[in-house]
Backbone as XML, in Angstrom:
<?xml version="1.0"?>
<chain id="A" units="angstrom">
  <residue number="1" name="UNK">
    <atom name="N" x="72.499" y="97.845" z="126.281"/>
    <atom name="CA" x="71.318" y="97.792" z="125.452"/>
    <atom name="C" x="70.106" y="98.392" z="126.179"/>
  </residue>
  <residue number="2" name="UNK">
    <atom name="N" x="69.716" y="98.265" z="127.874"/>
    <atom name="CA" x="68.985" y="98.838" z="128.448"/>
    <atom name="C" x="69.095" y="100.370" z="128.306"/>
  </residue>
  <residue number="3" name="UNK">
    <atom name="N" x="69.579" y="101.098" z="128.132"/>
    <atom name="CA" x="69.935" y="102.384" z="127.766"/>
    <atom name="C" x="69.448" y="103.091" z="126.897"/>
  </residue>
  <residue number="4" name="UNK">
    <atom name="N" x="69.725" y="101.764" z="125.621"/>
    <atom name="CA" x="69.207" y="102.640" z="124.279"/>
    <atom name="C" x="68.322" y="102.738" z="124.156"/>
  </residue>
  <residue number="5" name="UNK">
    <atom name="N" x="67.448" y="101.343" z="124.603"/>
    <atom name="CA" x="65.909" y="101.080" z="124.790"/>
    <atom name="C" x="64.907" y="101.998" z="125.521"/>
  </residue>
  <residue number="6" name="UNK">
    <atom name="N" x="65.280" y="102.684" z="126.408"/>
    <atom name="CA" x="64.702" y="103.424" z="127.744"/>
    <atom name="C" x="64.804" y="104.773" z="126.798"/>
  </residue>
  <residue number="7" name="UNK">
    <atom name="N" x="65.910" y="105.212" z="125.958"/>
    <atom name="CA" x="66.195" y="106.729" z="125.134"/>
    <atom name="C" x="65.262" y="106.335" z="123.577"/>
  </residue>
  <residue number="8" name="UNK">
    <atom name="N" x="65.400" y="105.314" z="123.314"/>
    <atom name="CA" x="64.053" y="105.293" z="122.822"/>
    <atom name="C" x="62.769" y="105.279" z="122.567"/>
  </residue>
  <residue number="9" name="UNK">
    <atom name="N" x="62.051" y="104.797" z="123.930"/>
    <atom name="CA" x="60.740" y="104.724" z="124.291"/>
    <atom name="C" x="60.843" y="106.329" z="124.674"/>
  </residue>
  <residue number="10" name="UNK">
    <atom name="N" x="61.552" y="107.104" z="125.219"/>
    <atom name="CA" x="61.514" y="108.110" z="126.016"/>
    <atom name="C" x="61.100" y="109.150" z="124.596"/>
  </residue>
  <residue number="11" name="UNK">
    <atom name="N" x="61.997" y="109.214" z="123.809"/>
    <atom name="CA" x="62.182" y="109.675" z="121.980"/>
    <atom name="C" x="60.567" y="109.241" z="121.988"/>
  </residue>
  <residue number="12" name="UNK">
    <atom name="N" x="60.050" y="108.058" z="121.708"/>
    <atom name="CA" x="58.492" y="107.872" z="120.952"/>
    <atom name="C" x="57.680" y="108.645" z="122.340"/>
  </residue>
  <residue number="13" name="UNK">
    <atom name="N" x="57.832" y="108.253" z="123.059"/>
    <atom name="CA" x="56.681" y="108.999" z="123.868"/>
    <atom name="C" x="56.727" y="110.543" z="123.740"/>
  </residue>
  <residue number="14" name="UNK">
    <atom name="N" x="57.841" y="111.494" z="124.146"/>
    <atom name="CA" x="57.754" y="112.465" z="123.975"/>
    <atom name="C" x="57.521" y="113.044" z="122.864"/>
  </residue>
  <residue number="15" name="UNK">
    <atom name="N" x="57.320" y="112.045" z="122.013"/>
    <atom name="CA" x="56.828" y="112.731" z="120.507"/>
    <atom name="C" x="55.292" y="112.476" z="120.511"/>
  </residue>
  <residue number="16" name="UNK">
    <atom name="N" x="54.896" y="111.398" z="120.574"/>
    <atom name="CA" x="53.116" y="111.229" z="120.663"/>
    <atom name="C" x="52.823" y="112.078" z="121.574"/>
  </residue>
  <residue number="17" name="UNK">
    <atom name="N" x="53.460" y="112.354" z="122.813"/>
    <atom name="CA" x="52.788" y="113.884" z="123.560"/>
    <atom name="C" x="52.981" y="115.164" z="122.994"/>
  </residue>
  <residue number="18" name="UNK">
    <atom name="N" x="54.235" y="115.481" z="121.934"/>
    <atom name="CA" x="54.401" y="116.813" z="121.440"/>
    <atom name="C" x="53.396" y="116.864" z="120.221"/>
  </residue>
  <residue number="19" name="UNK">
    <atom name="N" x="53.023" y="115.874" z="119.522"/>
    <atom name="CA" x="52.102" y="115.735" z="118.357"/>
    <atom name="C" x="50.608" y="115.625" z="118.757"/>
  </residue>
  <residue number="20" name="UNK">
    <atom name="N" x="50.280" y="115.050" z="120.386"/>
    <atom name="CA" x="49.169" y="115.796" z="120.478"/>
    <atom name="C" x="48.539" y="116.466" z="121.028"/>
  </residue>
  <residue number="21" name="UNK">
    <atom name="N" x="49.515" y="117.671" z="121.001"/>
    <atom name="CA" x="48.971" y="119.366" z="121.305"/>
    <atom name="C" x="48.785" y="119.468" z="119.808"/>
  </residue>
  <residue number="22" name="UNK">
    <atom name="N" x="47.603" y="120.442" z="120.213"/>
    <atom name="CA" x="46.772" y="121.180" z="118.909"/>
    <atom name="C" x="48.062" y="122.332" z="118.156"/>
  </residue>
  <residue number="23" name="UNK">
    <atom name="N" x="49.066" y="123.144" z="118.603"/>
    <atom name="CA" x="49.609" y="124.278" z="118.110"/>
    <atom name="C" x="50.970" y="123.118" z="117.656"/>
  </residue>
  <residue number="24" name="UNK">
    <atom name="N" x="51.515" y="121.836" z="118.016"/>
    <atom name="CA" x="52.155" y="121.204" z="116.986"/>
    <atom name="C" x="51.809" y="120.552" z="115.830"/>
  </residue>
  <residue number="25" name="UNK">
    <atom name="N" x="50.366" y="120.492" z="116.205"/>
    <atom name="CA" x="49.481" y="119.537" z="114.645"/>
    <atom name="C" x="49.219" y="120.773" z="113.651"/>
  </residue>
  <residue number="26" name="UNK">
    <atom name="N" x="49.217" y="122.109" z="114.078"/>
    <atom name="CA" x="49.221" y="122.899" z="113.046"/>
    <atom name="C" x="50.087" y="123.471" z="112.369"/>
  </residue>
  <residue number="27" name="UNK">
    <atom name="N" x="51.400" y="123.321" z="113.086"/>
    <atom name="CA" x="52.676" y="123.661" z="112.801"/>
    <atom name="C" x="52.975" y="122.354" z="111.501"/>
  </residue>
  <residue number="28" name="UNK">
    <atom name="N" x="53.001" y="121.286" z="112.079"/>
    <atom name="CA" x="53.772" y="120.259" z="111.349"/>
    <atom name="C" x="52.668" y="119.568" z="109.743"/>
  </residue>
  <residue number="29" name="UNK">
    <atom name="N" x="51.623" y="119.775" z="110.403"/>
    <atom name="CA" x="50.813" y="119.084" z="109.262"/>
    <atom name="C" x="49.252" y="120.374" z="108.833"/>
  </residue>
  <residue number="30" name="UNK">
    <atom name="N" x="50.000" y="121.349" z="109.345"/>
    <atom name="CA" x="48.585" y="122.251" z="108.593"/>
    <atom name="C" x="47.230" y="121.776" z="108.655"/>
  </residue>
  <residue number="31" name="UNK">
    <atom name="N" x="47.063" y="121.180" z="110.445"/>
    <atom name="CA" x="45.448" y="121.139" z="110.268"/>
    <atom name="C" x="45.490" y="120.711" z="111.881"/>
  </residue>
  <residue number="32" name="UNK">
    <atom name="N" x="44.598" y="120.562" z="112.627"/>
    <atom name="CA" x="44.387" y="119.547" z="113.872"/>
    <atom name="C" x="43.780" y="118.462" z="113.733"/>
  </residue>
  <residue number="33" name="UNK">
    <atom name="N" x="44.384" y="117.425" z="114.357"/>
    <atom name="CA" x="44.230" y="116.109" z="114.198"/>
    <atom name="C" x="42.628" y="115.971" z="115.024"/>
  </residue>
  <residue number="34" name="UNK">
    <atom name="N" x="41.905" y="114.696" z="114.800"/>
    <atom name="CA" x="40.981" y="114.672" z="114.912"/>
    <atom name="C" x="41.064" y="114.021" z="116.455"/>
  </residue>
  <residue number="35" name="UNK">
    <atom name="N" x="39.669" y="114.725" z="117.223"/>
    <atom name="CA" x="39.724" y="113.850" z="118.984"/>
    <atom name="C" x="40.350" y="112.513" z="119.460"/>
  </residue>
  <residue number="36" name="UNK">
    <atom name="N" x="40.310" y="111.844" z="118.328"/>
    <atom name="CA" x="40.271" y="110.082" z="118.573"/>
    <atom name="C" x="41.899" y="110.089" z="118.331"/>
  </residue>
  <residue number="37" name="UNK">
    <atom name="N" x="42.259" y="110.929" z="117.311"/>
    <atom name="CA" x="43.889" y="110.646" z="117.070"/>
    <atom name="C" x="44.356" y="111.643" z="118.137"/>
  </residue>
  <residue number="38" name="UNK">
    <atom name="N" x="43.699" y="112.204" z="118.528"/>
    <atom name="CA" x="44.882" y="113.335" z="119.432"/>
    <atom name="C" x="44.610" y="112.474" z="120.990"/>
  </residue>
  <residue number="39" name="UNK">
    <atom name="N" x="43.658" y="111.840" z="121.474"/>
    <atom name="CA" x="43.571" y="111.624" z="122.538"/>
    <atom name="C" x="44.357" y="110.033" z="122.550"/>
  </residue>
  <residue number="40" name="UNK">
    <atom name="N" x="44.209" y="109.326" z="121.362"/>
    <atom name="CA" x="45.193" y="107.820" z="120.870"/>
    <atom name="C" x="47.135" y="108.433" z="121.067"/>
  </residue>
  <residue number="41" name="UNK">
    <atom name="N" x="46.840" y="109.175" z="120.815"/>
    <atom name="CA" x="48.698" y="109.760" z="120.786"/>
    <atom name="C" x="49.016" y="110.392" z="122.070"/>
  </residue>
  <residue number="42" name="UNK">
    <atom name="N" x="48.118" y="110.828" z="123.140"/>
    <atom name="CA" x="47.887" y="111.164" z="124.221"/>
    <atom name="C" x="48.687" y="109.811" z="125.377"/>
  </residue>
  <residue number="43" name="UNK">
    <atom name="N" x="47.532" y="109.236" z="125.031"/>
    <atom name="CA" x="47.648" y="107.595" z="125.506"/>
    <atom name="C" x="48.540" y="107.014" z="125.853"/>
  </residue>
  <residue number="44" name="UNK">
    <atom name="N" x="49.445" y="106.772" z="124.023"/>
    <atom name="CA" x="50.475" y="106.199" z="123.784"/>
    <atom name="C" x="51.603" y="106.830" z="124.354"/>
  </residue>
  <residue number="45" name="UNK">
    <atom name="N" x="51.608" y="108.298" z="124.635"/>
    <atom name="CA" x="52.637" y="108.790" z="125.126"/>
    <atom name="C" x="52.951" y="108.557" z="126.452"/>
  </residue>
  <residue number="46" name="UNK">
    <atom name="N" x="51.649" y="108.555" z="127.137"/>
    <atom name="CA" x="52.112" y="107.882" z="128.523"/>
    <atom name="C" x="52.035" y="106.467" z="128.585"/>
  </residue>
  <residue number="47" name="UNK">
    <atom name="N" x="51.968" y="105.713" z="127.876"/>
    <atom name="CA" x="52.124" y="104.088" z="127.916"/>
    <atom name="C" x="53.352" y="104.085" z="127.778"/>
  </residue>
  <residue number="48" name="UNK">
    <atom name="N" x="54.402" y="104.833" z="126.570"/>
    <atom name="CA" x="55.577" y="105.115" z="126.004"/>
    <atom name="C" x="56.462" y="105.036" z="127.011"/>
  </residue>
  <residue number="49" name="UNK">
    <atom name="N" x="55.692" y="105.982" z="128.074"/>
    <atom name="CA" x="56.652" y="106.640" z="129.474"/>
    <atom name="C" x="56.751" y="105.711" z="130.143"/>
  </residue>
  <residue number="50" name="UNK">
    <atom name="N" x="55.696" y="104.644" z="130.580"/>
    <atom name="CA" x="55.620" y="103.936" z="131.434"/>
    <atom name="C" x="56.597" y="102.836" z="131.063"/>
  </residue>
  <residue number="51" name="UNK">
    <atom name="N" x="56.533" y="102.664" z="129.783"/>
    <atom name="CA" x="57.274" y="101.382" z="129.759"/>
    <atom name="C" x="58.526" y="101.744" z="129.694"/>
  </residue>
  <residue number="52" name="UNK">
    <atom name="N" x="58.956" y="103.002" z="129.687"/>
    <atom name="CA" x="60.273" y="103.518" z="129.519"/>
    <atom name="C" x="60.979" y="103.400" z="131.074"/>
  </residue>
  <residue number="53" name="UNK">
    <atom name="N" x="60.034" y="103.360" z="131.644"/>
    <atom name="CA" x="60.268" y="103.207" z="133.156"/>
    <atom name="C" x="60.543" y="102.164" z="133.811"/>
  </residue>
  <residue number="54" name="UNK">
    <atom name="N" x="59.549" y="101.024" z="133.173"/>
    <atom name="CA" x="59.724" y="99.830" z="133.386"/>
    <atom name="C" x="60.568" y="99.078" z="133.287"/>
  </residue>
  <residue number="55" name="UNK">
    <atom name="N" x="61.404" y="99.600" z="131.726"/>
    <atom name="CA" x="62.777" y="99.229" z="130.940"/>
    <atom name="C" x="63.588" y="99.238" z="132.045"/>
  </residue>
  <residue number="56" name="UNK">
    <atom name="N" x="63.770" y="100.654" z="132.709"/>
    <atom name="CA" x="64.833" y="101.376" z="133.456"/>
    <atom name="C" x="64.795" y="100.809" z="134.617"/>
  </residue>
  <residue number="57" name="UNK">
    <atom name="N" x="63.371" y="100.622" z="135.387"/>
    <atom name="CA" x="63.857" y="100.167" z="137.134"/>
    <atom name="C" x="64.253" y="98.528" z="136.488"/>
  </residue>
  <residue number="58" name="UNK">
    <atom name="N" x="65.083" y="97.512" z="135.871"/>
    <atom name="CA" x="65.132" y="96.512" z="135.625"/>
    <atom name="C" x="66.243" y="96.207" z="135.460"/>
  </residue>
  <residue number="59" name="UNK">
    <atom name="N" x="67.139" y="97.396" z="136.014"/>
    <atom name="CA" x="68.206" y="97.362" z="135.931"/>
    <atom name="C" x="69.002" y="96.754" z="137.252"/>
  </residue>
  <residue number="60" name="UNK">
    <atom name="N" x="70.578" y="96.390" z="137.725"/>
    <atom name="CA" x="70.417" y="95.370" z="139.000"/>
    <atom name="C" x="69.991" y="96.380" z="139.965"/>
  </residue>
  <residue number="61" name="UNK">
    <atom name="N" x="70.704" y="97.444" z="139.865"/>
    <atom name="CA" x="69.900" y="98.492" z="141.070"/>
    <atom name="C" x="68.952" y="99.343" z="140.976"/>
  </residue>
  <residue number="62" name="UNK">
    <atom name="N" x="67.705" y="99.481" z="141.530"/>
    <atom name="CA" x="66.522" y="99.905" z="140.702"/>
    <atom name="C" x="67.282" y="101.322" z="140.657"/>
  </residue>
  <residue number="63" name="UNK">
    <atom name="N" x="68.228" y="102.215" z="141.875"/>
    <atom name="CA" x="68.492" y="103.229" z="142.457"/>
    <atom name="C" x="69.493" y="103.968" z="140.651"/>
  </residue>
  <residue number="64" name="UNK">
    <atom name="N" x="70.238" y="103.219" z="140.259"/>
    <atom name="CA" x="70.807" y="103.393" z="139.273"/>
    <atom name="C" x="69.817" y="103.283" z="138.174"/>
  </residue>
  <residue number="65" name="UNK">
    <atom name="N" x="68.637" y="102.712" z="137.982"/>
    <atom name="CA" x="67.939" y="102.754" z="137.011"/>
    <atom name="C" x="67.084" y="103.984" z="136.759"/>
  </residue>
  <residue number="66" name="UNK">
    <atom name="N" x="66.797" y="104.167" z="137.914"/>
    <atom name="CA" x="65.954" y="105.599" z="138.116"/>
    <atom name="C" x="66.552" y="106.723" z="137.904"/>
  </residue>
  <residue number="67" name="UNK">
    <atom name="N" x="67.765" y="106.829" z="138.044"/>
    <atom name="CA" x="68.680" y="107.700" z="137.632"/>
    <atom name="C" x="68.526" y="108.021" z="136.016"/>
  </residue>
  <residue number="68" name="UNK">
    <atom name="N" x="69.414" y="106.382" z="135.633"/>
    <atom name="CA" x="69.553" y="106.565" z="134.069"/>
    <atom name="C" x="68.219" y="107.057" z="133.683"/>
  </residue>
  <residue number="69" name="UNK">
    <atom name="N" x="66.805" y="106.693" z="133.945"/>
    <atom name="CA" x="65.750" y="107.264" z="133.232"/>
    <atom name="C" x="65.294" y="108.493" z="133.456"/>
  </residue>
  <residue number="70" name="UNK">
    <atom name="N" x="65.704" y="109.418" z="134.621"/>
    <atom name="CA" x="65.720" y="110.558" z="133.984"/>
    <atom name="C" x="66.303" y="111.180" z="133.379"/>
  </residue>
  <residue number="71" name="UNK">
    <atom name="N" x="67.803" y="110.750" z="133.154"/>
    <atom name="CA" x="68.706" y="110.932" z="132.204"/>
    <atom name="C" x="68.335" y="110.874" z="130.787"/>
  </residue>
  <residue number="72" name="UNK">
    <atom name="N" x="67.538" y="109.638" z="130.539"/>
    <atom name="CA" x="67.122" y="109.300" z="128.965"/>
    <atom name="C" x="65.817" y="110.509" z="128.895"/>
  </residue>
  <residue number="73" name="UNK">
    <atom name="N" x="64.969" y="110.455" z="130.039"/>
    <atom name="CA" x="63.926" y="111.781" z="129.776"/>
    <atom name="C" x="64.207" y="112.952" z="129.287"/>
  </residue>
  <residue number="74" name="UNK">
    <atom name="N" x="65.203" y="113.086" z="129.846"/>
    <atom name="CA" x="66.175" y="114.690" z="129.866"/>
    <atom name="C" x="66.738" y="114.732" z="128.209"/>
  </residue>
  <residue number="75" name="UNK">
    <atom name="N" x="67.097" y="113.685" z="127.777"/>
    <atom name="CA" x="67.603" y="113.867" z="126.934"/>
    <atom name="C" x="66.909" y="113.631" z="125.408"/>
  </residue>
  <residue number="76" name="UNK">
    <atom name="N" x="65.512" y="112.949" z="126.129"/>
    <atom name="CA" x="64.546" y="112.237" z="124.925"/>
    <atom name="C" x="63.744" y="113.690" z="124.461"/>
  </residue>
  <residue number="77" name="UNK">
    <atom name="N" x="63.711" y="114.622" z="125.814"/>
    <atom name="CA" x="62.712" y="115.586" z="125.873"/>
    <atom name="C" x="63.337" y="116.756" z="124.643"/>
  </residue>
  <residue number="78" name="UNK">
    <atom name="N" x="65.026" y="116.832" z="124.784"/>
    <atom name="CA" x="65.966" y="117.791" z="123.992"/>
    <atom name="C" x="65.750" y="117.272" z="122.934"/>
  </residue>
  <residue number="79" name="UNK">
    <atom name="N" x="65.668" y="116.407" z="122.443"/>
    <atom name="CA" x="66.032" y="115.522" z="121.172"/>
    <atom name="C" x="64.549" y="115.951" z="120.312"/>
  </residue>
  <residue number="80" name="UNK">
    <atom name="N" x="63.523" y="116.479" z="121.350"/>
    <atom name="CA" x="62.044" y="116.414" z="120.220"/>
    <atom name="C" x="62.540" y="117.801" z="120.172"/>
  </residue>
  <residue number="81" name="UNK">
    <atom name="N" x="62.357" y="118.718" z="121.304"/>
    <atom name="CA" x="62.292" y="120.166" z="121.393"/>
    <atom name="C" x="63.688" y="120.835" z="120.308"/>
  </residue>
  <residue number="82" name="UNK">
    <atom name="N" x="64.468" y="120.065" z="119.589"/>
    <atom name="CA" x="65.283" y="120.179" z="119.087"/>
    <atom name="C" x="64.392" y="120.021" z="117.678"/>
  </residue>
  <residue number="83" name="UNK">
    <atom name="N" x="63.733" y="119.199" z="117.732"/>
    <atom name="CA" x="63.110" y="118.675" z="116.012"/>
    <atom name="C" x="62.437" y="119.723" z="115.590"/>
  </residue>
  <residue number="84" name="UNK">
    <atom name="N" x="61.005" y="119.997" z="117.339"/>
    <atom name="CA" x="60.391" y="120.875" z="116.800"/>
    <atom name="C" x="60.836" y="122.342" z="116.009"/>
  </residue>
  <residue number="85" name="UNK">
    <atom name="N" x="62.070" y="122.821" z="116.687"/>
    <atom name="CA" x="62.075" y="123.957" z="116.416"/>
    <atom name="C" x="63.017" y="123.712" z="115.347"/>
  </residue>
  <residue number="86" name="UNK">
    <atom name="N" x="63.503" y="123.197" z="114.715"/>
    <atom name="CA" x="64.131" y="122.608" z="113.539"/>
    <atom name="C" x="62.851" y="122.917" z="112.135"/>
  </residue>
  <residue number="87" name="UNK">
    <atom name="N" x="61.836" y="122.216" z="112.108"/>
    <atom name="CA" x="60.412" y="121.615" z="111.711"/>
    <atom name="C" x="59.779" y="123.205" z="111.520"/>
  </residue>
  <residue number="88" name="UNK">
    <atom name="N" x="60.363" y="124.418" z="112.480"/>
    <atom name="CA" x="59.409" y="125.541" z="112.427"/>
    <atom name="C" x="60.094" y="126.072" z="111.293"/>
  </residue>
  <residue number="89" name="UNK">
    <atom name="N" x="61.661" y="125.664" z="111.243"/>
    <atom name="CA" x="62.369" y="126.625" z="110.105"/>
    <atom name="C" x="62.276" y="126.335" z="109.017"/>
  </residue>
  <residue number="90" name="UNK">
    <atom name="N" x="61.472" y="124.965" z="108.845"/>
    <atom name="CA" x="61.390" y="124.324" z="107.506"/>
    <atom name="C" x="60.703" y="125.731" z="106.361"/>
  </residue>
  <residue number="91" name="UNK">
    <atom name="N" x="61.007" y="125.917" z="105.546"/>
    <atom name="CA" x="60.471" y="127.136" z="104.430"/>
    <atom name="C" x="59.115" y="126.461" z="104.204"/>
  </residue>
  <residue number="92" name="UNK">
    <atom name="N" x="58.231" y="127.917" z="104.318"/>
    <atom name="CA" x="56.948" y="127.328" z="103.702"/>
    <atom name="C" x="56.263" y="126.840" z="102.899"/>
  </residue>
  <residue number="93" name="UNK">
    <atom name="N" x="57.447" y="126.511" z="101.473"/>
    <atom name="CA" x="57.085" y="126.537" z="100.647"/>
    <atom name="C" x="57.048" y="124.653" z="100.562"/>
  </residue>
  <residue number="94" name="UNK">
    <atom name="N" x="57.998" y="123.774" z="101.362"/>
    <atom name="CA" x="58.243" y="122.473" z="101.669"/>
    <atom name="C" x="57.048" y="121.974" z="102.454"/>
  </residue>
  <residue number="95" name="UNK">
    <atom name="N" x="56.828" y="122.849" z="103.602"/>
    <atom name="CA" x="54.942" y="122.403" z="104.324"/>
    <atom name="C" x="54.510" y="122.344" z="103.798"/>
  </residue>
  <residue number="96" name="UNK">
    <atom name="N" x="53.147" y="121.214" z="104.621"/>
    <atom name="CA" x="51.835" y="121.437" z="103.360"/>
    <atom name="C" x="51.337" y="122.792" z="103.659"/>
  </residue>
  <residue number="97" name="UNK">
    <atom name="N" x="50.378" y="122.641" z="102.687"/>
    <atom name="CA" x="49.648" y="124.433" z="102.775"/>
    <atom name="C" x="48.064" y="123.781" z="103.747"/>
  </residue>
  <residue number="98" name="UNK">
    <atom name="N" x="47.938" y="124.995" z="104.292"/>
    <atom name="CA" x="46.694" y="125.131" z="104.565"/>
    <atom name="C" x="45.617" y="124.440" z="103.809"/>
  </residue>
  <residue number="99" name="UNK">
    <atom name="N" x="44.647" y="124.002" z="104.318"/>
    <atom name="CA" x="43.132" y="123.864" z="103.287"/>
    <atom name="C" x="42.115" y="125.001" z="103.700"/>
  </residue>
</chain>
């Protein structure tokens, strides 16, 4: 269960950091998010990380935990960079449009 938990926090964080760069908020939602939400998703992404970390050294050997969590990084990181470019092929006609 420590596993899934650590590939999940790893999944939310690396997404609140890919959502707040300015060239994914224009890609995905046709606009840039405003200072307070981009620097709040900023935040959360490294709180995300941290606790993803926290999950992981809690394991009996911290040496094996540290492992698995860059493992879940590695794999949390593929799992967005996979969405994004998924998300670019979406037809334009399914995005929102511009204002």
């Amino acid at each position: 269960m420590g596993h899934l938990s650590v590939l999940l926090l790893s999944v939310l964080a690396f997404a609140c950091l890919a959502l707040a760069m300015e060239r994914h908020q224009e890609e995905l939602f046709a606009r840039q998010l405003g200072p307070g939400a981009t620097k709040g998703l900023r935040v959360a992404g490294w709180a995300l990380l941290c606790g993803s970390s926290a999950v992981a050294l809690r394991q009996p050997s911290w040496a094996i935990g540290l492992v698995s969590w860059f493992g879940c990084l590695s794999a949390g990181a593929g799992m967005i960079f996979v969405a994004l470019m998924l998300a670019a092929r979406i037809p334009k006609t399914i995005r929102p449009q511009r204002r």
